[in-house]
PQR file with spaces between the fields and no chain letter, atoms N, CA, C, O and H, PARSE charges and radii, in Angstrom:
ATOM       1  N    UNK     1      15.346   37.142   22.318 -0.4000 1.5000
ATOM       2  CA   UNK     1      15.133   35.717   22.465 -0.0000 2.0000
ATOM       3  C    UNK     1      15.119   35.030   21.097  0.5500 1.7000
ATOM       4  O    UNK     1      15.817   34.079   20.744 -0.5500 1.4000
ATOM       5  N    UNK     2      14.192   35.692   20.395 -0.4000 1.5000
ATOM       6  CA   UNK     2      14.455   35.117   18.745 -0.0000 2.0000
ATOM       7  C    UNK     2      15.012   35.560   17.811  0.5500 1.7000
ATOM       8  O    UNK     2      14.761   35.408   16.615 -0.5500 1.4000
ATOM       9  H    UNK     2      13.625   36.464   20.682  0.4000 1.0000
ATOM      10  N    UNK     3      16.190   36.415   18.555 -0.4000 1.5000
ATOM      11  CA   UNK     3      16.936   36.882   17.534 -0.0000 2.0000
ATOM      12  C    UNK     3      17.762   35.847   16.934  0.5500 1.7000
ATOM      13  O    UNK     3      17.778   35.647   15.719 -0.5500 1.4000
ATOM      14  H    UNK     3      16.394   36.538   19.526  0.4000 1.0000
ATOM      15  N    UNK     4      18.402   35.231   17.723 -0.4000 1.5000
ATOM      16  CA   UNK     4      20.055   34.769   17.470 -0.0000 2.0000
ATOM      17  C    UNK     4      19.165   33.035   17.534  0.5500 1.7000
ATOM      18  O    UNK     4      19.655   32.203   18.298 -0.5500 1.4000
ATOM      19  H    UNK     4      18.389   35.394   18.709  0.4000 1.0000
ATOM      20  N    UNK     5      18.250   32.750   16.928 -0.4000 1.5000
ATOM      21  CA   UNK     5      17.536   31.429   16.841 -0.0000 2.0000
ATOM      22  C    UNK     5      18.340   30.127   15.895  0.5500 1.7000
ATOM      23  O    UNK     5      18.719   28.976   16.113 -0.5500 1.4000
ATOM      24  H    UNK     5      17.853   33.426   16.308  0.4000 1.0000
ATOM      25  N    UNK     6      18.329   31.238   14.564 -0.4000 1.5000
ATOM      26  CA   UNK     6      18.944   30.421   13.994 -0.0000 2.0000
ATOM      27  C    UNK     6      20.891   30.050   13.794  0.5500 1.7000
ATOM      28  O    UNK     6      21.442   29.415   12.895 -0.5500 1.4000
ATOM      29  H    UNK     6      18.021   32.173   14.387  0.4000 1.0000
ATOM      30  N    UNK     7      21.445   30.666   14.883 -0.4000 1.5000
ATOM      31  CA   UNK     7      22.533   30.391   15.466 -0.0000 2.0000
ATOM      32  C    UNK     7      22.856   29.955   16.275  0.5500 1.7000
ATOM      33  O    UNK     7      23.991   29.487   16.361 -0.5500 1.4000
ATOM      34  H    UNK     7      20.997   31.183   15.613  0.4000 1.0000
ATOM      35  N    UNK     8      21.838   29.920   17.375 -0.4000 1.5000
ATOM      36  CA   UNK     8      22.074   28.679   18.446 -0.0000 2.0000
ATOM      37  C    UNK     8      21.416   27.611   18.121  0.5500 1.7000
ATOM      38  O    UNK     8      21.451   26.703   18.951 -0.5500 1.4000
ATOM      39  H    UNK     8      20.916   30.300   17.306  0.4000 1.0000
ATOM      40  N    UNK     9      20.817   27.435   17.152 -0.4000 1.5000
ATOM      41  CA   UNK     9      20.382   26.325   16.189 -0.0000 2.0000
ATOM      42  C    UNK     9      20.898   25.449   15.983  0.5500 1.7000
ATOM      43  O    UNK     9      20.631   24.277   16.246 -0.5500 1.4000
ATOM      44  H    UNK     9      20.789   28.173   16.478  0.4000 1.0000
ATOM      45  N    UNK    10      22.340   26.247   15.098 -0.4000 1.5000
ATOM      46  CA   UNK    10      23.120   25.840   14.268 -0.0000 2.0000
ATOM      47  C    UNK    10      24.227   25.280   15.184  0.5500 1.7000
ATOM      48  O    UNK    10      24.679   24.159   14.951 -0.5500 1.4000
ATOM      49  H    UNK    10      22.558   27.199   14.884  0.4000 1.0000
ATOM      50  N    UNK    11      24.729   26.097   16.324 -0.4000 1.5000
ATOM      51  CA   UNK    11      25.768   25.493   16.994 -0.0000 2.0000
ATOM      52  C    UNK    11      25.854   24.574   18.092  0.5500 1.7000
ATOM      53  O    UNK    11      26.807   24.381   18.847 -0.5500 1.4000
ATOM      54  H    UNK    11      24.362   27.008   16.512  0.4000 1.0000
ATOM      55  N    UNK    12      24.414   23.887   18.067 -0.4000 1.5000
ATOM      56  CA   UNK    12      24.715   22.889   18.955 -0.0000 2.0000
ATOM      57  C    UNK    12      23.445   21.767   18.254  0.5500 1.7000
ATOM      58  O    UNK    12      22.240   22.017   18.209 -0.5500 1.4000
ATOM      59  H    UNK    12      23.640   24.044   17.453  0.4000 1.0000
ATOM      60  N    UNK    13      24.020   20.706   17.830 -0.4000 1.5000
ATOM      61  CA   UNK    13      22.738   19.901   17.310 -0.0000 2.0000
ATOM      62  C    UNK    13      21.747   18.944   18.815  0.5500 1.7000
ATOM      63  O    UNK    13      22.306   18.242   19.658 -0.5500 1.4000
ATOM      64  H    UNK    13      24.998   20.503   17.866  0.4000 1.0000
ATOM      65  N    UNK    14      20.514   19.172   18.755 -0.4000 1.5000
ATOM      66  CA   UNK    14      20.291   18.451   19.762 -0.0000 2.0000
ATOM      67  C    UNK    14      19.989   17.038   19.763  0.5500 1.7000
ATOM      68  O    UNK    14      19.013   16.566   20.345 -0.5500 1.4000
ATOM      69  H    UNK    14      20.060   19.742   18.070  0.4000 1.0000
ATOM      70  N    UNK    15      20.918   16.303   19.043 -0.4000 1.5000
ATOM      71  CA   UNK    15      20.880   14.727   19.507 -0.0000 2.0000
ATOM      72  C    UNK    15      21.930   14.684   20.231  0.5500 1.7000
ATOM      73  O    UNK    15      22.007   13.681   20.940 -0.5500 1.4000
ATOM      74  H    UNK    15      21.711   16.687   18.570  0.4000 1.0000
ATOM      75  N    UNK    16      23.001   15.627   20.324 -0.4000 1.5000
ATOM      76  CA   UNK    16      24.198   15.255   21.103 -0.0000 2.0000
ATOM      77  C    UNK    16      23.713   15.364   22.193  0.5500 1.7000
ATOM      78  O    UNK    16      24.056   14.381   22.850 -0.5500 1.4000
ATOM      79  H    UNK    16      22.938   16.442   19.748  0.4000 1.0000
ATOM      80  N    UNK    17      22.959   16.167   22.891 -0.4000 1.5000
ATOM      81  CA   UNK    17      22.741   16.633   24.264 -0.0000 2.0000
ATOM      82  C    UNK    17      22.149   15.659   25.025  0.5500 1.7000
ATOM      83  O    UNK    17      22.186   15.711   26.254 -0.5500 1.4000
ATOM      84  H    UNK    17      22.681   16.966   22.357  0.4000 1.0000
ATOM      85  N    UNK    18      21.499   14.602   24.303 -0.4000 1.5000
ATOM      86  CA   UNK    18      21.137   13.287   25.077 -0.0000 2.0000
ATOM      87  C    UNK    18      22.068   12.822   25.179  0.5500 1.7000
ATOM      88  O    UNK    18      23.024   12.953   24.415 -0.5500 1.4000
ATOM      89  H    UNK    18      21.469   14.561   23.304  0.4000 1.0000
ATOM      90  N    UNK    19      21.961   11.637   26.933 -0.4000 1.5000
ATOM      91  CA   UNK    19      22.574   10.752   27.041 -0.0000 2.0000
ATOM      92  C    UNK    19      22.578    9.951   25.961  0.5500 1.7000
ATOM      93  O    UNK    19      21.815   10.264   25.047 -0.5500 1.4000
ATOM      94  H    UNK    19      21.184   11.531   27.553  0.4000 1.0000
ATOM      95  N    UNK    20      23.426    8.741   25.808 -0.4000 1.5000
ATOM      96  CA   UNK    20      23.206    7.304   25.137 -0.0000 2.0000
ATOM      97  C    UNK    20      21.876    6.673   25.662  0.5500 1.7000
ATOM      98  O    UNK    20      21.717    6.661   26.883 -0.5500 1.4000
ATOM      99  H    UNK    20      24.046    8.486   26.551  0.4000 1.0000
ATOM     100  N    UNK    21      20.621    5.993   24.618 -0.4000 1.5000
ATOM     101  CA   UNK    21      20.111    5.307   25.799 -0.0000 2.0000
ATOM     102  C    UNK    21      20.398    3.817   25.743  0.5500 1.7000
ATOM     103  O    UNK    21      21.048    3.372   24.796 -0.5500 1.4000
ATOM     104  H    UNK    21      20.751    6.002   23.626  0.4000 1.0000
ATOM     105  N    UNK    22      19.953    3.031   26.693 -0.4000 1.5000
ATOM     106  CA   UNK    22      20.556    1.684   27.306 -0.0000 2.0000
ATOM     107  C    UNK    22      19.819    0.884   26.716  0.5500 1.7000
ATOM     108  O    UNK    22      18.607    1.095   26.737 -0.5500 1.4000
ATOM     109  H    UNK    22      19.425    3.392   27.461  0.4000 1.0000
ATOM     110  N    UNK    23      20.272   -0.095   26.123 -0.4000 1.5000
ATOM     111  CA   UNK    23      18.996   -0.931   24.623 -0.0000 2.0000
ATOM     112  C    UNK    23      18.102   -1.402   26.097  0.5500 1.7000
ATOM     113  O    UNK    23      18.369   -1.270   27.292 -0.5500 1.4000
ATOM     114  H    UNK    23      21.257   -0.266   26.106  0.4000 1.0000
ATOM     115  N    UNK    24      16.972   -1.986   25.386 -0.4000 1.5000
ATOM     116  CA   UNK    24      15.931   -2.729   25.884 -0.0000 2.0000
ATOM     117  C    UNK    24      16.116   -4.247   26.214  0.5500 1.7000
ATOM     118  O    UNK    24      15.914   -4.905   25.194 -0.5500 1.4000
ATOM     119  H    UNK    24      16.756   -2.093   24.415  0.4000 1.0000
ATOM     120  N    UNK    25      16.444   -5.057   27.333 -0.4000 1.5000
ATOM     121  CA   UNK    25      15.931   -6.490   27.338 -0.0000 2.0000
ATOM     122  C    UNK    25      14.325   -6.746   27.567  0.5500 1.7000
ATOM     123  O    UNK    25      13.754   -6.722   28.657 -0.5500 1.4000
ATOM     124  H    UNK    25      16.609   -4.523   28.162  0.4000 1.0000
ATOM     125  N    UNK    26      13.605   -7.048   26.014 -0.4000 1.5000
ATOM     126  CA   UNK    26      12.736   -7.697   26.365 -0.0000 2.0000
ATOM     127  C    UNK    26      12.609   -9.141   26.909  0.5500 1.7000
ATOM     128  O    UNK    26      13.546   -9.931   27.025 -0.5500 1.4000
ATOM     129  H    UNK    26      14.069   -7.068   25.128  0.4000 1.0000
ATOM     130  N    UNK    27      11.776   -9.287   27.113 -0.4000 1.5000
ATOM     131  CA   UNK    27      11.104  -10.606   27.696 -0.0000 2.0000
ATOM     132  C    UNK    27       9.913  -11.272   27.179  0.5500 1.7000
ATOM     133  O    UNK    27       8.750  -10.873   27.120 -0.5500 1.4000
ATOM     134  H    UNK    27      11.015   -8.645   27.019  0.4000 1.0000
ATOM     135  N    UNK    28      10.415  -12.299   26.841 -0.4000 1.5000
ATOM     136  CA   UNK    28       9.362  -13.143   25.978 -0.0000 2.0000
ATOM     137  C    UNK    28       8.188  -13.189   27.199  0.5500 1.7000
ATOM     138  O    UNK    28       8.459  -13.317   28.393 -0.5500 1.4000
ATOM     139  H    UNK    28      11.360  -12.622   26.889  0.4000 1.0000
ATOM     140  N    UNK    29       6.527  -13.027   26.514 -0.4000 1.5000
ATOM     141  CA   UNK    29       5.389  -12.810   27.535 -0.0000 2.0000
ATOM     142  C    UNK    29       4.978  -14.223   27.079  0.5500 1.7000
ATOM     143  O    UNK    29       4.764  -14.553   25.913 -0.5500 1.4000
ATOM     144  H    UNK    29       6.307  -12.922   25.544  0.4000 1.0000
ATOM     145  N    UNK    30       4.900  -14.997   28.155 -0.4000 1.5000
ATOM     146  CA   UNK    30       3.950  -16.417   27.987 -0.0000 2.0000
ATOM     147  C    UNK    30       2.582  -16.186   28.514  0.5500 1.7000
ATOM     148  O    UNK    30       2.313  -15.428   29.447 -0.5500 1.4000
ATOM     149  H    UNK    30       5.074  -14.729   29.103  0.4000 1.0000
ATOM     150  N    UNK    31       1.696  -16.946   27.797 -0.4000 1.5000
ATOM     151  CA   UNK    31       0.638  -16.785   27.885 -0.0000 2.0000
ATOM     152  C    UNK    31       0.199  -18.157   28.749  0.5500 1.7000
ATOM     153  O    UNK    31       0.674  -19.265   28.501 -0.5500 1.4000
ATOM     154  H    UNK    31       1.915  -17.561   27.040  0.4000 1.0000
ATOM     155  N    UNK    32      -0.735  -17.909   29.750 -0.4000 1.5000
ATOM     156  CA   UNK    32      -1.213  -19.183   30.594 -0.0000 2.0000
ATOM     157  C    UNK    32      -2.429  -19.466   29.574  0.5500 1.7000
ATOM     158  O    UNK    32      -3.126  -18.777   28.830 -0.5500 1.4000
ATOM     159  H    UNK    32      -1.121  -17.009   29.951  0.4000 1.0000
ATOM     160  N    UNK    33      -2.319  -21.024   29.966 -0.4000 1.5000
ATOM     161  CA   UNK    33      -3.393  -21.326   29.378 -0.0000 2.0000
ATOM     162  C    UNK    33      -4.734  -21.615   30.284  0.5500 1.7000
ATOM     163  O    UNK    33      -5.759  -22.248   30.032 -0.5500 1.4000
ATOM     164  H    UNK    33      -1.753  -21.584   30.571  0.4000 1.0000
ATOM     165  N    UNK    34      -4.344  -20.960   31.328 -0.4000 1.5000
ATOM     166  CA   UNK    34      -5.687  -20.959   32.248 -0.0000 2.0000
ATOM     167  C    UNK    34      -7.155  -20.453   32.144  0.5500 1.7000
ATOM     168  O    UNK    34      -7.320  -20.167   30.958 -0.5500 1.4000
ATOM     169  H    UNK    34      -3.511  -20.445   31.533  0.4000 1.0000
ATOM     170  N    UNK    35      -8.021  -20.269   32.674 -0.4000 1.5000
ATOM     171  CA   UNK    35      -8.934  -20.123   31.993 -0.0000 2.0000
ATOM     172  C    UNK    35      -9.221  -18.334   31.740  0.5500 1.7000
ATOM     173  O    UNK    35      -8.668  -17.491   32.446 -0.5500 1.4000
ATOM     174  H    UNK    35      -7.887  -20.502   33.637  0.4000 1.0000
ATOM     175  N    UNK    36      -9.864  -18.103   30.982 -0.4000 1.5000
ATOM     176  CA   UNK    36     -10.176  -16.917   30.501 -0.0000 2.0000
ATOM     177  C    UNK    36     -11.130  -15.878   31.290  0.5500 1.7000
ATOM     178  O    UNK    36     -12.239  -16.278   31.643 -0.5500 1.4000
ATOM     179  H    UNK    36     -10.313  -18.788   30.409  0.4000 1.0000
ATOM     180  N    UNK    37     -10.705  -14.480   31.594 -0.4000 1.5000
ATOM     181  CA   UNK    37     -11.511  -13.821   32.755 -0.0000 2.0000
ATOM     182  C    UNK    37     -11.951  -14.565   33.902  0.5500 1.7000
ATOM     183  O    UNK    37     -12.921  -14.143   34.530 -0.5500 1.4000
ATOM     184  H    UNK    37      -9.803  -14.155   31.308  0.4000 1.0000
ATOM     185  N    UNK    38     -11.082  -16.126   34.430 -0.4000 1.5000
ATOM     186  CA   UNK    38     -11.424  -16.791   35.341 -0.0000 2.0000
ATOM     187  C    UNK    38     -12.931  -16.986   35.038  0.5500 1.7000
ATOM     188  O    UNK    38     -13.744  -16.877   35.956 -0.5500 1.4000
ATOM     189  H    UNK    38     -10.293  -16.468   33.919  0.4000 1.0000
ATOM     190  N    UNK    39     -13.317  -17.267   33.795 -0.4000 1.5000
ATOM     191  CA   UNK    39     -14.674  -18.564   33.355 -0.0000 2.0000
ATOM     192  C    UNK    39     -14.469  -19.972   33.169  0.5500 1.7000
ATOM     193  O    UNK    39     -13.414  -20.398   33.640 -0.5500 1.4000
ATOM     194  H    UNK    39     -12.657  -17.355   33.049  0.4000 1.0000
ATOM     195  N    UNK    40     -14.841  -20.381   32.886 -0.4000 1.5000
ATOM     196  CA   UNK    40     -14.924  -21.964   32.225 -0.0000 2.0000
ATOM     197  C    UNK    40     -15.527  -21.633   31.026  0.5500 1.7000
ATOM     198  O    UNK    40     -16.275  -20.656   31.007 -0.5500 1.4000
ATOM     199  H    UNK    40     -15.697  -20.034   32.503  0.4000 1.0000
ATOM     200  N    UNK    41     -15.279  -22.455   29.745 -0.4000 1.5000
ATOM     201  CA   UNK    41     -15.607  -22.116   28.591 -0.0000 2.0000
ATOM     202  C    UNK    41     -17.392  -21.882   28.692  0.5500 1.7000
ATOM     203  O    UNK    41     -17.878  -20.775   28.461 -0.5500 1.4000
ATOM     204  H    UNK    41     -14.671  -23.249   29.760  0.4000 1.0000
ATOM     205  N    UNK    42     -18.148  -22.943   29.023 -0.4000 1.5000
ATOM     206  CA   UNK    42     -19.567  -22.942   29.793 -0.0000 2.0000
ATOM     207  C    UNK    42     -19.729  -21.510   29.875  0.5500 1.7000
ATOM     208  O    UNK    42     -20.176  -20.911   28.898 -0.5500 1.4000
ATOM     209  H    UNK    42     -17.753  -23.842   29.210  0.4000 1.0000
ATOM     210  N    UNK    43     -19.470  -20.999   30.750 -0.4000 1.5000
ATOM     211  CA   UNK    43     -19.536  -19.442   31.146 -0.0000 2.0000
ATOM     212  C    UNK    43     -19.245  -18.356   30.470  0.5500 1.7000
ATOM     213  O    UNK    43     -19.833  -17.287   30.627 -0.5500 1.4000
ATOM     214  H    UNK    43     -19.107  -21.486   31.544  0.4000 1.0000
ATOM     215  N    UNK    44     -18.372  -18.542   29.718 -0.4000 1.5000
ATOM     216  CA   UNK    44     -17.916  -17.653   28.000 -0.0000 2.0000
ATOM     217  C    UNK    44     -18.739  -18.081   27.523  0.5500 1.7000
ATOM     218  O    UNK    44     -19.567  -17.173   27.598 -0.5500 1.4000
ATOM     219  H    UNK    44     -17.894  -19.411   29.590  0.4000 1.0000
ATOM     220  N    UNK    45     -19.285  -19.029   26.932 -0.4000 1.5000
ATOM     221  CA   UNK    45     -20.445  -19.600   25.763 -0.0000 2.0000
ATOM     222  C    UNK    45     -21.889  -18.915   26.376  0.5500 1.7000
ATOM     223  O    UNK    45     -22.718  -18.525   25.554 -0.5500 1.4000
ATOM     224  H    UNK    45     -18.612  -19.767   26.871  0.4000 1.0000
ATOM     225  N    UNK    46     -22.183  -18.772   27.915 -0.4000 1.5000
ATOM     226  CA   UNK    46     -23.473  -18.054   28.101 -0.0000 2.0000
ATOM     227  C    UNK    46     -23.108  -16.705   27.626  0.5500 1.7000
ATOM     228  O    UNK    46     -23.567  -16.443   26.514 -0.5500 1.4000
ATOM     229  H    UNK    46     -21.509  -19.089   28.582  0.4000 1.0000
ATOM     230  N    UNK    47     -22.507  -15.921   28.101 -0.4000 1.5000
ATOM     231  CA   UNK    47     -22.298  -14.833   28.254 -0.0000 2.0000
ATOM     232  C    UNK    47     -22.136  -14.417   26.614  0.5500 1.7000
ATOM     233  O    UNK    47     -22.720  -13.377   26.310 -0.5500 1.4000
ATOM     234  H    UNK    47     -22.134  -16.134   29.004  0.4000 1.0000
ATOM     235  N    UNK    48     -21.547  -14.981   25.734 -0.4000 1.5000
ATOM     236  CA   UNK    48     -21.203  -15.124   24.594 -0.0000 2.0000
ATOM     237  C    UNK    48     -22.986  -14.624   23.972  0.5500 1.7000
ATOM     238  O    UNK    48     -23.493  -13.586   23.545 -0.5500 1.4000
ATOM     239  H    UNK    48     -21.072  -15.825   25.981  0.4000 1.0000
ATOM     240  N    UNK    49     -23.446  -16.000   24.232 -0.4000 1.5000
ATOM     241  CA   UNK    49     -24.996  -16.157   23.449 -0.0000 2.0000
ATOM     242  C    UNK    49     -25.930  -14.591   23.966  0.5500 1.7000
ATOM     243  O    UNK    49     -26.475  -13.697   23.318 -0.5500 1.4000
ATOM     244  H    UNK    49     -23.034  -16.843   24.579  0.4000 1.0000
ATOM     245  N    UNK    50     -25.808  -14.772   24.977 -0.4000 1.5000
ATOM     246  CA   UNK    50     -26.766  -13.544   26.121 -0.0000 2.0000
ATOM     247  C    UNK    50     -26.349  -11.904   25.267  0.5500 1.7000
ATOM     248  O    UNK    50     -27.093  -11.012   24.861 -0.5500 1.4000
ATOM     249  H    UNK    50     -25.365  -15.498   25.503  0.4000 1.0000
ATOM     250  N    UNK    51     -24.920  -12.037   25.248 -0.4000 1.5000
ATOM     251  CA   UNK    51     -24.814  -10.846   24.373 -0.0000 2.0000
ATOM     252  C    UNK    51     -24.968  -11.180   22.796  0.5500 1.7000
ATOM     253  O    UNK    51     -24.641  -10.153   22.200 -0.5500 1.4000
ATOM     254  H    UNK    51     -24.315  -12.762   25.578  0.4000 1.0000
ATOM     255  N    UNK    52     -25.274  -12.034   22.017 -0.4000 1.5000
ATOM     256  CA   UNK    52     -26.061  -11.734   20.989 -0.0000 2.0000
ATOM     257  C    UNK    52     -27.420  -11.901   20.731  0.5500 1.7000
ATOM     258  O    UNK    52     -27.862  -11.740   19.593 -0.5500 1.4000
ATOM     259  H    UNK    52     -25.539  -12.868   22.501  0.4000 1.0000
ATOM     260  N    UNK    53     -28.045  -12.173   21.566 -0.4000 1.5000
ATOM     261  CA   UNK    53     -29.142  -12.059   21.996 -0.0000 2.0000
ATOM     262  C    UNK    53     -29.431  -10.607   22.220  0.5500 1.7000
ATOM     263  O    UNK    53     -30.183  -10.088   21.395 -0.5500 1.4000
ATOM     264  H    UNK    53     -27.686  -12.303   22.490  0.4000 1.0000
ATOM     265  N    UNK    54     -28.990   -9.895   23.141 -0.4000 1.5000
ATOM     266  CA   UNK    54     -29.066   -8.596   22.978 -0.0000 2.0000
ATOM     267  C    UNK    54     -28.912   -7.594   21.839  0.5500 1.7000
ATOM     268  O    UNK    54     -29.476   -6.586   21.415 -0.5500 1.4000
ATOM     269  H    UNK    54     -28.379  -10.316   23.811  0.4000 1.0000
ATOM     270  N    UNK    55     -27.874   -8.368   21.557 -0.4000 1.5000
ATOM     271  CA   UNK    55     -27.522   -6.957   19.869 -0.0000 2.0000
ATOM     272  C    UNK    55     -28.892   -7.498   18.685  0.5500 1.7000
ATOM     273  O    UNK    55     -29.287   -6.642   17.893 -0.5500 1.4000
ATOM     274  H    UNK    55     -27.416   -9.187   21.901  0.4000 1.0000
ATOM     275  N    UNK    56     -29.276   -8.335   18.659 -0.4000 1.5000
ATOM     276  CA   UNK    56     -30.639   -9.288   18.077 -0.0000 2.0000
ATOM     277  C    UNK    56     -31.377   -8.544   18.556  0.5500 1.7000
ATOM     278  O    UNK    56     -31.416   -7.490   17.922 -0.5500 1.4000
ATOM     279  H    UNK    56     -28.955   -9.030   19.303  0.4000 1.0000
ATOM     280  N    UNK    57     -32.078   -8.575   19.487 -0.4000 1.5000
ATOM     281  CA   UNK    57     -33.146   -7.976   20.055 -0.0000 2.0000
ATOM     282  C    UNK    57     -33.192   -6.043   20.111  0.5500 1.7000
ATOM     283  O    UNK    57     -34.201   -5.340   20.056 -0.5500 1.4000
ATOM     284  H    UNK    57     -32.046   -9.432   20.002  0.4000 1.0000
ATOM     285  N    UNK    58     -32.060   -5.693   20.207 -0.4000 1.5000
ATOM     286  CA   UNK    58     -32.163   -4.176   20.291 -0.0000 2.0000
ATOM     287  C    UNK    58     -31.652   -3.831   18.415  0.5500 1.7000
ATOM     288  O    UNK    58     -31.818   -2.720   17.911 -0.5500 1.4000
ATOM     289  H    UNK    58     -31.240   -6.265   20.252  0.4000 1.0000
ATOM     290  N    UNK    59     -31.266   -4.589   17.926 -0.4000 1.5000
ATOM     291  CA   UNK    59     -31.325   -4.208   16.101 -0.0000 2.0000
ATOM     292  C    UNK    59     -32.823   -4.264   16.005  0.5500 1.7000
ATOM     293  O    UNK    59     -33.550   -3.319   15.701 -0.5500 1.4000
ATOM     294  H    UNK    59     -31.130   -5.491   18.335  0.4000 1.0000
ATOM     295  N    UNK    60     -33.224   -5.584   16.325 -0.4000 1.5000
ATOM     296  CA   UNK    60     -34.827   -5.583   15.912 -0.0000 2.0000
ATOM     297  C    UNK    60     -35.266   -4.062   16.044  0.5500 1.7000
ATOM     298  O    UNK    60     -35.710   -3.367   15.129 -0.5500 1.4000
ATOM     299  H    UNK    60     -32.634   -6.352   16.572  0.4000 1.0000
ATOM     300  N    UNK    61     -34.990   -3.564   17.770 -0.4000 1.5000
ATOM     301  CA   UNK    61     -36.765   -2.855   17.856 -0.0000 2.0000
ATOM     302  C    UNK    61     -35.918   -1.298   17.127  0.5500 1.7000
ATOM     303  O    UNK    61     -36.565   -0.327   16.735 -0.5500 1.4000
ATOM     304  H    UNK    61     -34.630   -4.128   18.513  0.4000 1.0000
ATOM     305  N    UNK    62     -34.255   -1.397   17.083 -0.4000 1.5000
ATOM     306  CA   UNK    62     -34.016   -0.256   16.277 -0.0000 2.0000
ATOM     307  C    UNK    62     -35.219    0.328   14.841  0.5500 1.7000
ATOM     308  O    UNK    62     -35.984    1.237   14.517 -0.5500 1.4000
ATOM     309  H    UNK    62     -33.730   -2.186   17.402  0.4000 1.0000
ATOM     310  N    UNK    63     -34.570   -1.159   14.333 -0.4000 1.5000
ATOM     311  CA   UNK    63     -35.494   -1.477   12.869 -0.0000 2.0000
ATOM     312  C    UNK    63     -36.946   -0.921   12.864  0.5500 1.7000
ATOM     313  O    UNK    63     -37.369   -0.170   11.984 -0.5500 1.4000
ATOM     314  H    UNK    63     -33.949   -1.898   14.596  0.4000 1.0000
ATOM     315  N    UNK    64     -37.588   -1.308   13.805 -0.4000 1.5000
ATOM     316  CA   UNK    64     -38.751   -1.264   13.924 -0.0000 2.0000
ATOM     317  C    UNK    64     -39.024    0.179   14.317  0.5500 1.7000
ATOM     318  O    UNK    64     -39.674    0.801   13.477 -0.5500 1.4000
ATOM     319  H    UNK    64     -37.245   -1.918   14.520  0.4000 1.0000
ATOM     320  N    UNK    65     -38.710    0.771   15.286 -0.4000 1.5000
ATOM     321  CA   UNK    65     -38.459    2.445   15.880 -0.0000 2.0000
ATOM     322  C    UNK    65     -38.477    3.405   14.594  0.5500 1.7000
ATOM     323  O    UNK    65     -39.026    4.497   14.447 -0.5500 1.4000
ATOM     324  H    UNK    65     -38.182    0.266   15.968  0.4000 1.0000
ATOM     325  N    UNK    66     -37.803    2.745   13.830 -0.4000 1.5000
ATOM     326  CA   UNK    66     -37.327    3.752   12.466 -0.0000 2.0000
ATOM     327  C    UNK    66     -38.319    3.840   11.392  0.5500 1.7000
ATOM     328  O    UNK    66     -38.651    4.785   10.676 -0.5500 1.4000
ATOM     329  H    UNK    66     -37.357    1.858   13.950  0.4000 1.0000
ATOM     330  N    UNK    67     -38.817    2.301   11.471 -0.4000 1.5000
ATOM     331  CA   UNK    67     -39.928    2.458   10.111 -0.0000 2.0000
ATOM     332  C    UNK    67     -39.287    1.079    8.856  0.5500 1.7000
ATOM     333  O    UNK    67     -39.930    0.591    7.927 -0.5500 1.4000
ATOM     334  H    UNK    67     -38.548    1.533   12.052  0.4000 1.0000
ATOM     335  N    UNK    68     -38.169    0.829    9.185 -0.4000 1.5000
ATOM     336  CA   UNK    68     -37.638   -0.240    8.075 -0.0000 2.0000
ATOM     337  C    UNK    68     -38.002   -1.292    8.126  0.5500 1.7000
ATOM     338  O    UNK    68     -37.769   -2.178    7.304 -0.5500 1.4000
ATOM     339  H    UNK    68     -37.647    1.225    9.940  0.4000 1.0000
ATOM     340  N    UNK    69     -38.793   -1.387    9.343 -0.4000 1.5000
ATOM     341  CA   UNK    69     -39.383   -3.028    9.216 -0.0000 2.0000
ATOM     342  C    UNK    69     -40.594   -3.021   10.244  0.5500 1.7000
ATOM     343  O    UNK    69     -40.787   -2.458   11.322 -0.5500 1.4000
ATOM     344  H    UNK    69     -38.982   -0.667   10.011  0.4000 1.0000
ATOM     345  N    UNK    70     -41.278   -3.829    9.501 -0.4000 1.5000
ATOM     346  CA   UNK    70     -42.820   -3.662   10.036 -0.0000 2.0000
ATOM     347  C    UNK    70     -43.129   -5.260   10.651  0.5500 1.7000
ATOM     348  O    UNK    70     -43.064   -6.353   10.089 -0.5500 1.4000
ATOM     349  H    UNK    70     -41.122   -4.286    8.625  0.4000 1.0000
ATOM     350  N    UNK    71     -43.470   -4.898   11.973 -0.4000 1.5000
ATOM     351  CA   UNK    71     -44.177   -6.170   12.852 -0.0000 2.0000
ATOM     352  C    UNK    71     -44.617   -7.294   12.023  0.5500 1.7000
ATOM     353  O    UNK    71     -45.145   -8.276   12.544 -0.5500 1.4000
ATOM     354  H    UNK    71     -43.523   -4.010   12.430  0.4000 1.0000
């Protein structure tokens, strides 16, 4: 099997053995300007605040858990 490797190597290159392939038509992607995850900005702006509120509040009691910052 690995004898004759580097002769059937040699006598057949393998880009020929592929077909041609067929170019690509892309398609320009438009973007709607509808609303986002189906919110209203209102609803992004809570959700927005609520999660930094969270990363705020759980850095704090990290901080605090560890010893780097005192009550």
């Amino acid at each position: 099997m690995l004898d004759d490797l580097r002769n059937s190597a040699a006598s057949q290159p393998f880009e020929e053995d592929l077909p041609p392939e067929k170019p690509e038509v892309r398609r320009s992607l438009r973007r709607s300007r509808g609303p986002l995850f189906g919110m209203t900005a209102k609803q992004r702006f809570i959700i927005v605040l609520m999660l930094f509120l969270m990363v705020l509040v759980l850095g704090t009691f990290c901080l605090v858990v560890t010893g780097k910052m005192a009550i």
